[in-house]
C-alpha positions as CSV (number, residue, x, y, z in Angstrom):
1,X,22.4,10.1,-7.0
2,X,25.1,9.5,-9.3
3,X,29.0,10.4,-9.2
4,X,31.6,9.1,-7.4
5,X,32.8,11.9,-4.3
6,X,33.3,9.8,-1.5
7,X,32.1,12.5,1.1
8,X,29.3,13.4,-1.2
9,X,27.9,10.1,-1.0
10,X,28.5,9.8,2.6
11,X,26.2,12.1,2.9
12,X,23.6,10.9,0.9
13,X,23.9,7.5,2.6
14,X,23.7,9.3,6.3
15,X,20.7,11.3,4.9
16,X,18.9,7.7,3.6
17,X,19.7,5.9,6.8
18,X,17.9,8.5,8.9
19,X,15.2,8.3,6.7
20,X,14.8,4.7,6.7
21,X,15.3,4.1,10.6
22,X,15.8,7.5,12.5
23,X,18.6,8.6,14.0
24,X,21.4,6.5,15.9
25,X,23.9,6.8,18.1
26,X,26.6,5.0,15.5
27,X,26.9,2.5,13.0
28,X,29.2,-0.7,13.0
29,X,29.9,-2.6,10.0
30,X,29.9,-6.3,10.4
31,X,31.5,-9.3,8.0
32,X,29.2,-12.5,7.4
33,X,31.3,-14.0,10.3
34,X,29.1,-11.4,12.9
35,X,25.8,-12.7,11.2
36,X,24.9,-14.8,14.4
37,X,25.5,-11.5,16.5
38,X,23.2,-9.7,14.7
39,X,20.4,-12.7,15.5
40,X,20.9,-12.6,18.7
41,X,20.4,-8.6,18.9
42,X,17.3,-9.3,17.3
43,X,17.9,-6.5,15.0
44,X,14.8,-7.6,12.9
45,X,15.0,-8.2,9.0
46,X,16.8,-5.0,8.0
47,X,16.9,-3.5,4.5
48,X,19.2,-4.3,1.6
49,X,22.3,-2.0,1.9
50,X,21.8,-1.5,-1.5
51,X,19.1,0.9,-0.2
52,X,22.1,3.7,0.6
53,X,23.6,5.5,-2.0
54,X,27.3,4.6,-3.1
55,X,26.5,0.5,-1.5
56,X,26.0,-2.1,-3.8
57,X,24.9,-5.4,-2.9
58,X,27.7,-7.8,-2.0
59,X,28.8,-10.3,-4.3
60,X,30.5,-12.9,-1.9
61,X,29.1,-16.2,-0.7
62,X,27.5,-16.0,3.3
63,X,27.1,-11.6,2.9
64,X,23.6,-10.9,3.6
65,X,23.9,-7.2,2.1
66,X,22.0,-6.0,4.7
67,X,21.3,-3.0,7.2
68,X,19.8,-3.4,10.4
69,X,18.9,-1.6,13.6
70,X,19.7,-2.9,17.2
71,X,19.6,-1.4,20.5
72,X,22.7,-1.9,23.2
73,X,22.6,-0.6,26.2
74,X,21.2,3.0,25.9
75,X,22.2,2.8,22.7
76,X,20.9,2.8,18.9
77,X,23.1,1.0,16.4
């Protein structure tokens, strides 16, 4: 997909992410500082964020760049 509306690919990224893990219940973005949290969740290995449309890998030091899926509570995240 190429172009630049925000909303357009918003869309695009929700309709990738439901592709690539089914639905959830919400997303949460994290900073490198949470990457412990998301070992402990055992969220698994993920996918490169660069997967979505409109997100491009990061470029600073400690990001992983990475999507993953975790279950809390009743919940999919």
């Amino acid at each position: 997909m190429t172009g630049t509306d925000p909303y357009a690919l918003a869309e695009a990224a929700g309709a990738r992410l439901r592709e690539l893990t089914g639905p959830v219940d919400f997303a949460v973005v994290l900073g490198s500082g949470w990457n412990g949290v998301v070992d402990e969740l055992g969220a698994g290995d993920g996918f490169p964020m660069s997967e979505l449309p409109g997100f491009a890998p990061p470029t600073a030091e400690g990001h992983r760049g990475r999507v993953h899926l975790a279950v809390a509570g009743p919940h999919r995240v």
